[in-house]
Every structure is written in C-alpha cells, then in structure tokens.
KOLNUMI-21237 format. One record per residue: residue in one letter; y, x, z of N, C-alpha, C, O in turn. Coordinates in steps of 0.05 Angstrom, whole numbers, plus 32768, in hexadecimal, padded with zeros to 4 digits. Layout:
<rec><residuo>A</residuo><n_north>Y</n_north><n_east>X</n_east><n_up>Z</n_up><ca_north>Y</ca_north><ca_east>X</ca_east><ca_up>Z</ca_up><c_north>Y</c_north><c_east>X</c_east><c_up>Z</c_up><o_north>Y</o_north><o_east>X</o_east><o_up>Z</o_up></rec>
...
END
This chain:
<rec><residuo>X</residuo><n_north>7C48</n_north><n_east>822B</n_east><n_up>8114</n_up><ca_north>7C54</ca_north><ca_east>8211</ca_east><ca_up>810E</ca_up><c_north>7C6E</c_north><c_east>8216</c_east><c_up>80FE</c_up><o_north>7C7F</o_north><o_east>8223</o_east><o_up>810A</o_up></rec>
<rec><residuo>X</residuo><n_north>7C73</n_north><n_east>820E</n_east><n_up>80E9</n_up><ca_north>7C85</ca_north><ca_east>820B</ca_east><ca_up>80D1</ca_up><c_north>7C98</c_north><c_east>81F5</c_east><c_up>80D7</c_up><o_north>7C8D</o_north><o_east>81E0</o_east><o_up>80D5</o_up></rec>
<rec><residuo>X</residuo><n_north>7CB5</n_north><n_east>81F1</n_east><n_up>80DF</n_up><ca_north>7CC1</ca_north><ca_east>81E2</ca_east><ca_up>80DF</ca_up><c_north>7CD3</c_north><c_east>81E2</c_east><c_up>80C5</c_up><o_north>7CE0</o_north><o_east>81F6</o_east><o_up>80BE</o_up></rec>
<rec><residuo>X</residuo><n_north>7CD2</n_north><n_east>81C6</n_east><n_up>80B5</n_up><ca_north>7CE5</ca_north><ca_east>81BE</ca_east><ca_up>80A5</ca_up><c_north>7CF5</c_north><c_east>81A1</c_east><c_up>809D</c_up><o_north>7CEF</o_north><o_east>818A</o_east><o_up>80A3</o_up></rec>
<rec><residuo>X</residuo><n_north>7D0A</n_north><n_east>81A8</n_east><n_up>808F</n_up><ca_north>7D19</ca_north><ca_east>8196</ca_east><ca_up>808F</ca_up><c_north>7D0E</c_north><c_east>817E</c_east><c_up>8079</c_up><o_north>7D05</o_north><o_east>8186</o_east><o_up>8064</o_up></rec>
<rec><residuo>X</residuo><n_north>7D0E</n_north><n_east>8168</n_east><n_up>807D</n_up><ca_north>7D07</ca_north><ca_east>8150</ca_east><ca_up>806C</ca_up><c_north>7D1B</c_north><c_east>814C</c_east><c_up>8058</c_up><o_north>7D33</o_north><o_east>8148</o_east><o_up>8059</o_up></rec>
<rec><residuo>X</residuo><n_north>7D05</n_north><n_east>8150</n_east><n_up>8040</n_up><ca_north>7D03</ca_north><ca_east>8149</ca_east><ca_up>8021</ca_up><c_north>7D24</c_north><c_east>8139</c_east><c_up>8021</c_up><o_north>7D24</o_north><o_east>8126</o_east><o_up>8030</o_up></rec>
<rec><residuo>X</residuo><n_north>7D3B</n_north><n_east>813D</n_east><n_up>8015</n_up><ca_north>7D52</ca_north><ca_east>8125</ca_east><ca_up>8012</ca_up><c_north>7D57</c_north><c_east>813C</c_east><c_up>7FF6</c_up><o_north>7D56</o_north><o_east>8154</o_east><o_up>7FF3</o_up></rec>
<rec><residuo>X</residuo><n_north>7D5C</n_north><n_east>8125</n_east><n_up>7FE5</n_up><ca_north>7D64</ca_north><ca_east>8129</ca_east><ca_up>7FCC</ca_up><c_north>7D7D</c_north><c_east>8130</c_east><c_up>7FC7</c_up><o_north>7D81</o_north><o_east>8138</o_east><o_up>7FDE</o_up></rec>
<rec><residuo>X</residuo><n_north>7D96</n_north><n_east>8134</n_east><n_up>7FB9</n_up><ca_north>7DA4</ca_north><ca_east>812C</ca_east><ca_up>7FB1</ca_up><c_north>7DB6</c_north><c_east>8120</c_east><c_up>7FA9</c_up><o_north>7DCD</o_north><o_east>8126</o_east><o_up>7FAE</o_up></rec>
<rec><residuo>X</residuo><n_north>7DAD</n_north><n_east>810B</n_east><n_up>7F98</n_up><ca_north>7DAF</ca_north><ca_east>80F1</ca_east><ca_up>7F8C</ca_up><c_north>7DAC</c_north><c_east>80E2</c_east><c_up>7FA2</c_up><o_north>7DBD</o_north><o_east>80D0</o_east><o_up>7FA0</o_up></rec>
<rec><residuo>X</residuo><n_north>7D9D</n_north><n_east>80DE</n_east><n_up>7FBC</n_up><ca_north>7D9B</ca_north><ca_east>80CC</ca_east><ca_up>7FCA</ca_up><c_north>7DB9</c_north><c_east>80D0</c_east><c_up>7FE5</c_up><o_north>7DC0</o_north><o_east>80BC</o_east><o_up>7FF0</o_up></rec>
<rec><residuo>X</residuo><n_north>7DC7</n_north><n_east>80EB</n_east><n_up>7FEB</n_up><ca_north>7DDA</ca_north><ca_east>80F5</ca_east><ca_up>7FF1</ca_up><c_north>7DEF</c_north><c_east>80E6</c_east><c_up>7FE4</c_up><o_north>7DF6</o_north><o_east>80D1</o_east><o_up>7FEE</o_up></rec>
<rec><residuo>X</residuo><n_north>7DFA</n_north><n_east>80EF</n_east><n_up>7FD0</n_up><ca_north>7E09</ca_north><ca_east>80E3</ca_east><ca_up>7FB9</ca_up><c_north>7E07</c_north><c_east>80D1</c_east><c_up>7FB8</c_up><o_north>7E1E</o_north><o_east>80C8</o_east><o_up>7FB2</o_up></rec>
<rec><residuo>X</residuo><n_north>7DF4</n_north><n_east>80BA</n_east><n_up>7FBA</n_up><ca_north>7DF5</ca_north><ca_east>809D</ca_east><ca_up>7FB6</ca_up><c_north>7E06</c_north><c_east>8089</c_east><c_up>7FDC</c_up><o_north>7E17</o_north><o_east>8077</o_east><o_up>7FDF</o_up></rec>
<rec><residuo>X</residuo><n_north>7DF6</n_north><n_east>8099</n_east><n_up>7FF1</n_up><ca_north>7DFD</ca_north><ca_east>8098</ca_east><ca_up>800F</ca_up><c_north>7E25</c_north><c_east>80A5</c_east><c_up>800A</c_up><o_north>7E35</o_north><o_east>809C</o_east><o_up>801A</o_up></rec>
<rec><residuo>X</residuo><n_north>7E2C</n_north><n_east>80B0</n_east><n_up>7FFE</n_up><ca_north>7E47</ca_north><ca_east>80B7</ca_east><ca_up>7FFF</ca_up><c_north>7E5C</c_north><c_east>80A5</c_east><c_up>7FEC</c_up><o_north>7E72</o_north><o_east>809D</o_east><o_up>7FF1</o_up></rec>
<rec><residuo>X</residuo><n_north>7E4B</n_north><n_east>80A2</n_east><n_up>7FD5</n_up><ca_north>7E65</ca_north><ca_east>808F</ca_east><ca_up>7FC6</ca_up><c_north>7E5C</c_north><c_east>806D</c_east><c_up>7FD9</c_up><o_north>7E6E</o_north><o_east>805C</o_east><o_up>7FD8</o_up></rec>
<rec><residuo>X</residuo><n_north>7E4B</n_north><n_east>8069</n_east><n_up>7FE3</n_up><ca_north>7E4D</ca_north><ca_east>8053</ca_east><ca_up>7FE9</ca_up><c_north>7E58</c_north><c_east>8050</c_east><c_up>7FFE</c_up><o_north>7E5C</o_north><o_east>8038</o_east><o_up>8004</o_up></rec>
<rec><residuo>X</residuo><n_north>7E61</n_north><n_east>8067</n_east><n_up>8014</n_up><ca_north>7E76</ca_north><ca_east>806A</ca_east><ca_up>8019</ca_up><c_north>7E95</c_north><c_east>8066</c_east><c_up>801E</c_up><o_north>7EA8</o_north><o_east>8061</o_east><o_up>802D</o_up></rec>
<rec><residuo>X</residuo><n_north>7E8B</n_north><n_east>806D</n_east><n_up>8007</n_up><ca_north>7EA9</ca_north><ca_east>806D</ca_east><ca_up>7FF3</ca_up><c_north>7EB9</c_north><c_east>8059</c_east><c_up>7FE5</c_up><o_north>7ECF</o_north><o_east>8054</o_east><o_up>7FDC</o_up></rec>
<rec><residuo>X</residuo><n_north>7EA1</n_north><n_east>8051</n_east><n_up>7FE9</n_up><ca_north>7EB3</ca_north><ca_east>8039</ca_east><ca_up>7FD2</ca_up><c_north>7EB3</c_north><c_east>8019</c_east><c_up>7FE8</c_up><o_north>7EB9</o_north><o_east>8002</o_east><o_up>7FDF</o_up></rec>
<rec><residuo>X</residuo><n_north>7EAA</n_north><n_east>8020</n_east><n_up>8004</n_up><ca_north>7EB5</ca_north><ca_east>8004</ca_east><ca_up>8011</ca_up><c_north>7EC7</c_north><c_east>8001</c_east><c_up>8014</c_up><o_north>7ED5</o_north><o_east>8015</o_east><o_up>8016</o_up></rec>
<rec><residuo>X</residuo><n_north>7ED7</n_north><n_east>7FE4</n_east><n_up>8019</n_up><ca_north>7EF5</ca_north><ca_east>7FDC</ca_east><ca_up>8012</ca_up><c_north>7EFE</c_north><c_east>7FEB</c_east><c_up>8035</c_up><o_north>7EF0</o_north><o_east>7FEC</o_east><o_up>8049</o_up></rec>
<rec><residuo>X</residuo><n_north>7F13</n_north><n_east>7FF4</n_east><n_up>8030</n_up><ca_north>7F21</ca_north><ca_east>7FFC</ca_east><ca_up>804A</ca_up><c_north>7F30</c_north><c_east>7FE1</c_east><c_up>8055</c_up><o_north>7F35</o_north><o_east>7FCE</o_east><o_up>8046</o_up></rec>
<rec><residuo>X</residuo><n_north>7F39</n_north><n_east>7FE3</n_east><n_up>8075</n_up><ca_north>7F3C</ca_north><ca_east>7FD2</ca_east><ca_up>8084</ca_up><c_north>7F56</c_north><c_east>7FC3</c_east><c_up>8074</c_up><o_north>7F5F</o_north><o_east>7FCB</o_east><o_up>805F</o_up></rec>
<rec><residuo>X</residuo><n_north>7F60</n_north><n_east>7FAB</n_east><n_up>8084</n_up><ca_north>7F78</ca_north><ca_east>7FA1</ca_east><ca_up>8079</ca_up><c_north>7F94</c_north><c_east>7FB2</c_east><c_up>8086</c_up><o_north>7F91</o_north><o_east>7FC1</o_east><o_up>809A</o_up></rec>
<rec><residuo>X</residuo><n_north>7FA5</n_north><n_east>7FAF</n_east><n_up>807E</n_up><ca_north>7FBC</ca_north><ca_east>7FC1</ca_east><ca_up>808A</ca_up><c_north>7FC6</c_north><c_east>7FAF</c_east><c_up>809A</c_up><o_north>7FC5</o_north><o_east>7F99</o_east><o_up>808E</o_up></rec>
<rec><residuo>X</residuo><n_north>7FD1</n_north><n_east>7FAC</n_east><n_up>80B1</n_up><ca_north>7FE2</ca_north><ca_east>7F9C</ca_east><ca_up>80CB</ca_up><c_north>7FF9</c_north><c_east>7FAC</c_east><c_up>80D6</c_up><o_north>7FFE</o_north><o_east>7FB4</o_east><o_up>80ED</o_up></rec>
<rec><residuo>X</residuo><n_north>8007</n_north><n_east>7FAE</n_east><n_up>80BC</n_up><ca_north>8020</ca_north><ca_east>7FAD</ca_east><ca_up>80C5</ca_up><c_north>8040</c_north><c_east>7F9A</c_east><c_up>80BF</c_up><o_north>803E</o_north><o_east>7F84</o_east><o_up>80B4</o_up></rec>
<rec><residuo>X</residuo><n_north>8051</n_north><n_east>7FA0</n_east><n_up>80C5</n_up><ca_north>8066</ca_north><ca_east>7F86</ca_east><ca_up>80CB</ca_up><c_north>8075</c_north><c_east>7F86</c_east><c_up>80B4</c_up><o_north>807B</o_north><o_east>7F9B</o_east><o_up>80A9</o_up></rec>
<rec><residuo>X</residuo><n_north>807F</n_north><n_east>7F6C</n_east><n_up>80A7</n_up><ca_north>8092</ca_north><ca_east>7F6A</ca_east><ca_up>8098</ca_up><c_north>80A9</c_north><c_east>7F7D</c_east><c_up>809B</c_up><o_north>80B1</o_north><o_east>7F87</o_east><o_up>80B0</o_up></rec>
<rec><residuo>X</residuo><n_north>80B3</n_north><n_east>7F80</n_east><n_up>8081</n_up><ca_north>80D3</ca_north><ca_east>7F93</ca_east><ca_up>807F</ca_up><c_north>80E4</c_north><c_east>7F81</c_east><c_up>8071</c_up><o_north>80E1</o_north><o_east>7F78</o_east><o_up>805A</o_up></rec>
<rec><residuo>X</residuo><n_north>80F5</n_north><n_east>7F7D</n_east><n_up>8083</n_up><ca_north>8107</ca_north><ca_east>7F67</ca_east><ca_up>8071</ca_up><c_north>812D</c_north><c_east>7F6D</c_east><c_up>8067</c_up><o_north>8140</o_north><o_east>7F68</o_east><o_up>8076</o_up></rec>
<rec><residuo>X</residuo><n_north>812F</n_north><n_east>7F78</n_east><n_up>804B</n_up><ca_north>814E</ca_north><ca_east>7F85</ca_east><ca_up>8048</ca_up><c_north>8159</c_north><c_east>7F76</c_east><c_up>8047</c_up><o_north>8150</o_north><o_east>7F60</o_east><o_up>8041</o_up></rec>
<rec><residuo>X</residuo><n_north>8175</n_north><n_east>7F7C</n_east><n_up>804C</n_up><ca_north>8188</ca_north><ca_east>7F5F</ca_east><ca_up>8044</ca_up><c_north>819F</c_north><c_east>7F6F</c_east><c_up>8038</c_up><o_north>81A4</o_north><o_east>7F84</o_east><o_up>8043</o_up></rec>
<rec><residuo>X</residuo><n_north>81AB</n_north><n_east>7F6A</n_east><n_up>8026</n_up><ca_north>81C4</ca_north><ca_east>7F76</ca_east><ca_up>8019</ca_up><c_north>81D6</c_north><c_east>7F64</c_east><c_up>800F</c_up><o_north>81D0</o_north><o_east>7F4E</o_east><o_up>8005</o_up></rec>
<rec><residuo>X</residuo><n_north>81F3</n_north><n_east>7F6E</n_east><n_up>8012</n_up><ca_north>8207</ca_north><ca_east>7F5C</ca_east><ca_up>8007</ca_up><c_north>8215</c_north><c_east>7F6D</c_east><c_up>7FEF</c_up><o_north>821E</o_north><o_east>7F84</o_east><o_up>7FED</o_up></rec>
<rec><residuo>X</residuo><n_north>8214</n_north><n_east>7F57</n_east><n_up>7FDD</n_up><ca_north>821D</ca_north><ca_east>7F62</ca_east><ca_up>7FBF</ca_up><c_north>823C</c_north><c_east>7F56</c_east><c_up>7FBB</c_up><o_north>8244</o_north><o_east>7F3F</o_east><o_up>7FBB</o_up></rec>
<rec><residuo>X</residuo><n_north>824B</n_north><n_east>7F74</n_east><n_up>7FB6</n_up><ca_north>8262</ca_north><ca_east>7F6D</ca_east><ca_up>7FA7</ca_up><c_north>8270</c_north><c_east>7F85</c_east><c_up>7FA2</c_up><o_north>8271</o_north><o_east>7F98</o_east><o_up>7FB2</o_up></rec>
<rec><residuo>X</residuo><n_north>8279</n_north><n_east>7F85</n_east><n_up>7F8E</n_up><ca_north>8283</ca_north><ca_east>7F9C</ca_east><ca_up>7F7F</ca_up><c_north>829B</c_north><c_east>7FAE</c_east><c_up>7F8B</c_up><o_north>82A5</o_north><o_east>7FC0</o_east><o_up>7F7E</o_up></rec>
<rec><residuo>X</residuo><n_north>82A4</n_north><n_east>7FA6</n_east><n_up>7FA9</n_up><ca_north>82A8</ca_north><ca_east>7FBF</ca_east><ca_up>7FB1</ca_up><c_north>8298</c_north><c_east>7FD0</c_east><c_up>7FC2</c_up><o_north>829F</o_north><o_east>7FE5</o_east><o_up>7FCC</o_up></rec>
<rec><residuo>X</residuo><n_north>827E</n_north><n_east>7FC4</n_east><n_up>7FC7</n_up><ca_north>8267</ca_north><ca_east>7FD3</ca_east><ca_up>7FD5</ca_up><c_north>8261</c_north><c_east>7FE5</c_east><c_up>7FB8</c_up><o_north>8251</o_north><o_east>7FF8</o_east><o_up>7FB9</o_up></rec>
<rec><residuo>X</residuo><n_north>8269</n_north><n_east>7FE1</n_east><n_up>7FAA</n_up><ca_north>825B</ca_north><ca_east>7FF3</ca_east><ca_up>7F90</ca_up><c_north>8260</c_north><c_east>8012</c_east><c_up>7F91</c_up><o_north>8275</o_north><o_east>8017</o_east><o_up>7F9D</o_up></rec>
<rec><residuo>X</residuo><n_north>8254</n_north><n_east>8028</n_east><n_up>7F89</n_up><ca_north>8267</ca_north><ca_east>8044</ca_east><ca_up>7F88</ca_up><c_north>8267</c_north><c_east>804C</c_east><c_up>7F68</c_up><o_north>8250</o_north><o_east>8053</o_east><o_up>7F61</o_up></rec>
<rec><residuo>X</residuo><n_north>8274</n_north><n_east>804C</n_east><n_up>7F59</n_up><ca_north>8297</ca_north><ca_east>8048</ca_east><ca_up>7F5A</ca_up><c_north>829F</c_north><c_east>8026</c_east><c_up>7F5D</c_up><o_north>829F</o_north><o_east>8013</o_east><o_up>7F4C</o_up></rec>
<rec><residuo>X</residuo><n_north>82A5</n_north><n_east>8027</n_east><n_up>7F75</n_up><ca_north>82B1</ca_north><ca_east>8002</ca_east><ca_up>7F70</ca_up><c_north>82BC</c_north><c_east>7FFD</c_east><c_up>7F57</c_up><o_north>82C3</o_north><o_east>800C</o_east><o_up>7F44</o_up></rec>
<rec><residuo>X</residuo><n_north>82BD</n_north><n_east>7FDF</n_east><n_up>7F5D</n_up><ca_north>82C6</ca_north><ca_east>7FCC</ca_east><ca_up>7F3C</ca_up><c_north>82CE</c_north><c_east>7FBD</c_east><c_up>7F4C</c_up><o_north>82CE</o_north><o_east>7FBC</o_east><o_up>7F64</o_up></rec>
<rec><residuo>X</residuo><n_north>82D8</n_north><n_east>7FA9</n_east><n_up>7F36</n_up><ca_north>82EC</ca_north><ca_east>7F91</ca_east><ca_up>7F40</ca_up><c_north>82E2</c_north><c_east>7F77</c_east><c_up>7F3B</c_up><o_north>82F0</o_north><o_east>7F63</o_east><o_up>7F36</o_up></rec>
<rec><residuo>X</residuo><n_north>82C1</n_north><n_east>7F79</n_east><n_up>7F3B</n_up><ca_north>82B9</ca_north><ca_east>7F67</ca_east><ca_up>7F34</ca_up><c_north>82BA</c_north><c_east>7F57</c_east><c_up>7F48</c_up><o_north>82BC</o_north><o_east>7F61</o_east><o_up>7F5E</o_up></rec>
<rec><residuo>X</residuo><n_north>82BA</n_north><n_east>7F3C</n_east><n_up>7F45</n_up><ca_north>82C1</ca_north><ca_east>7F1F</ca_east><ca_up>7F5C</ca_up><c_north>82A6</c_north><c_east>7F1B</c_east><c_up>7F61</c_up><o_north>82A2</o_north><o_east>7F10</o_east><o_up>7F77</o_up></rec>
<rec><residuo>X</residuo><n_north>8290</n_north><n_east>7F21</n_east><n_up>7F52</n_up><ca_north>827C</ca_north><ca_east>7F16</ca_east><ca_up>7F5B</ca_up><c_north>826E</c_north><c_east>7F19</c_east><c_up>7F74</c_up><o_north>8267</o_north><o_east>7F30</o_east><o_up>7F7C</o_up></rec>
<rec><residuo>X</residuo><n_north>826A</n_north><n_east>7F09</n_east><n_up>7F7F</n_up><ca_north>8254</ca_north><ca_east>7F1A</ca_east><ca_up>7F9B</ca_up><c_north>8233</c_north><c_east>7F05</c_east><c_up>7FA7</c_up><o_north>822C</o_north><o_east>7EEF</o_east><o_up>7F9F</o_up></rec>
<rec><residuo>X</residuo><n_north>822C</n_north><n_east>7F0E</n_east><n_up>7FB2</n_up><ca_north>8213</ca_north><ca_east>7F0B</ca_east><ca_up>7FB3</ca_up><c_north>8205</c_north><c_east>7F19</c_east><c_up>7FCC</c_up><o_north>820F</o_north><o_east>7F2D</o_east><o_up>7FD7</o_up></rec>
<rec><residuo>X</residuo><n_north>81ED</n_north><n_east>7F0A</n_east><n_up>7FD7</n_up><ca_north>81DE</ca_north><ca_east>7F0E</ca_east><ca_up>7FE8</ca_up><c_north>81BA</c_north><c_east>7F11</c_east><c_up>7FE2</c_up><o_north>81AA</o_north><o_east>7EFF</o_east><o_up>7FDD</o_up></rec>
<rec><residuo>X</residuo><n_north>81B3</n_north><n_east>7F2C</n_east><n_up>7FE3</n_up><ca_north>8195</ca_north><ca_east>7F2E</ca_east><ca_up>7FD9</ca_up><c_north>8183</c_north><c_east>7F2F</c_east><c_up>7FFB</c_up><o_north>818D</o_north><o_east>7F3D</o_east><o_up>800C</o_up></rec>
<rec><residuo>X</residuo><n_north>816E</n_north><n_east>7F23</n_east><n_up>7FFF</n_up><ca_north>8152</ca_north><ca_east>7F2A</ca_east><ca_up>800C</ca_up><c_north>8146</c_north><c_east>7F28</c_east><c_up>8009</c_up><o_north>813A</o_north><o_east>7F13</o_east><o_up>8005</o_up></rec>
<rec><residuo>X</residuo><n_north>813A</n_north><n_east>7F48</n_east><n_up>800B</n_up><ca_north>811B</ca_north><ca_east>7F51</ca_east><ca_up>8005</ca_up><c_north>8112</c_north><c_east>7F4E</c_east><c_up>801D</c_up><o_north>8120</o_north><o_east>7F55</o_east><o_up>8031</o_up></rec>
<rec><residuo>X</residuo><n_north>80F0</n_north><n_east>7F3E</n_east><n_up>801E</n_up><ca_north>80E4</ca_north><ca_east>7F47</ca_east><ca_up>802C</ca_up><c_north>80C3</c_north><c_east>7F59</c_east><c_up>8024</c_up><o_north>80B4</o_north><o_east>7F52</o_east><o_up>8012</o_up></rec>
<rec><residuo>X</residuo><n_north>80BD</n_north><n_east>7F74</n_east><n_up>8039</n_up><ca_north>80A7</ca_north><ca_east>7F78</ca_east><ca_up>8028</ca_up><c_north>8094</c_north><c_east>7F7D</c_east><c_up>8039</c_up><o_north>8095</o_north><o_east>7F8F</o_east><o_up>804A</o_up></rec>
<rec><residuo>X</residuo><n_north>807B</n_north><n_east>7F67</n_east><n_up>8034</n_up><ca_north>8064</ca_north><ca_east>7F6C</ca_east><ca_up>8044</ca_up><c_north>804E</c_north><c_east>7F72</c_east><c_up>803C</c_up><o_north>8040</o_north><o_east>7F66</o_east><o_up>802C</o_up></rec>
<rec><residuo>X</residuo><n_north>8048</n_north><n_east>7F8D</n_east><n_up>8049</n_up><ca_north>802F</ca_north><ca_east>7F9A</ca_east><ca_up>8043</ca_up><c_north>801F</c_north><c_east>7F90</c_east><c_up>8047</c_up><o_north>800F</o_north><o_east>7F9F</o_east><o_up>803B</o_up></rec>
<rec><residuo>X</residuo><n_north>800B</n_north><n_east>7F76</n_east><n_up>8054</n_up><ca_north>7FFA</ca_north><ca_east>7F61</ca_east><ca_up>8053</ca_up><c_north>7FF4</c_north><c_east>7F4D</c_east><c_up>803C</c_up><o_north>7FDE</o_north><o_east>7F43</o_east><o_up>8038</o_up></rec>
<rec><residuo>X</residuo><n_north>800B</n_north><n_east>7F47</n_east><n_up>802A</n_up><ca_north>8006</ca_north><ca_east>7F39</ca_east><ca_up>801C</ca_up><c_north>8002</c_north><c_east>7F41</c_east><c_up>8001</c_up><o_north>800E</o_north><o_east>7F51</o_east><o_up>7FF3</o_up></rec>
<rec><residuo>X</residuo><n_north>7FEC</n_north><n_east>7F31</n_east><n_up>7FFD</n_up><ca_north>7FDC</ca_north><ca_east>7F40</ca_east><ca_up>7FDE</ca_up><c_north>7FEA</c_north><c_east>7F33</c_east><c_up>7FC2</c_up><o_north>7FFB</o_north><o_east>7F21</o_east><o_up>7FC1</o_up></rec>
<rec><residuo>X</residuo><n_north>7FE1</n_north><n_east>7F3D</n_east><n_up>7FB1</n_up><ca_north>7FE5</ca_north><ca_east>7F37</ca_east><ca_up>7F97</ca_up><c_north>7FCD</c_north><c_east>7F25</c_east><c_up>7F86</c_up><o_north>7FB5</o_north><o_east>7F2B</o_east><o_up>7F85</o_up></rec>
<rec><residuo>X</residuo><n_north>7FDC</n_north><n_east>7F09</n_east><n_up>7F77</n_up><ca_north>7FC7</ca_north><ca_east>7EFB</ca_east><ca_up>7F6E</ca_up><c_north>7FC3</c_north><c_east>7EFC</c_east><c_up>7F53</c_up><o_north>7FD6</o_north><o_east>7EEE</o_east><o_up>7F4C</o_up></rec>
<rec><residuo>X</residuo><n_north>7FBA</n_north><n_east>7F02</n_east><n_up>7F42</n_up><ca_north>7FB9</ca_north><ca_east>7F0A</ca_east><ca_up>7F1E</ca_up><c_north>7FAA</c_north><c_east>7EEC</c_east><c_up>7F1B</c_up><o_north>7FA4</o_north><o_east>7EE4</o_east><o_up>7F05</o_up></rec>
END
C-alpha cells in the first residue's frame, strides 16, 4: 500500500495566501490624544519679546478616517 500526498498545485497555494493577505485588518480601538499648548514668545528657546500669545489643541484620533 502506497501512501501519498494529494495533488495541490502551486498557483492554487499562492492564490489561498494573497487572499489572505489582502483582507482589510480589524479597526483600531484606541483613545483619543489630546495636546494643549500655550504660545508666547517667552516659552520660545531663544526667547523674543514678542507680545503675541496664543493657545493651540490638538486632538489625535486613531479611529477617525480620512474622506478624499
């Protein structure tokens, strides 16, 4: 009695792996990052004497997509 392995091609390998491959991965669930900074030119390095000042926040969430 001759035991062997069943006939698999190739191409039919290679086709079972990129398809694989190419399904969308899960969504990401993680938490907002939110910076806050205060602007004014003696927070600067080399300070200035600038009067101006200002308040920036970023928030950055890895959940939310991009619309083209």
């Amino acid at each position: 009695m001759k035991l062997s392995l069943p006939d698999i091609s190739i191409r039919s390998c290679l086709l079972a792996l990129a398809a694989a491959l190419i399904l969308p991965a899960p969504a990401a669930h993680a938490d907002p990052i939110t910076f806050i900074a205060n602007l004014s030119g003696a927070n600067e390095n080399p300070t200035n004497a600038s009067p101006a000042t200002g308040v920036a926040t970023i928030v950055l969430d890895p959940t939310a997509r991009l619309v083209a």
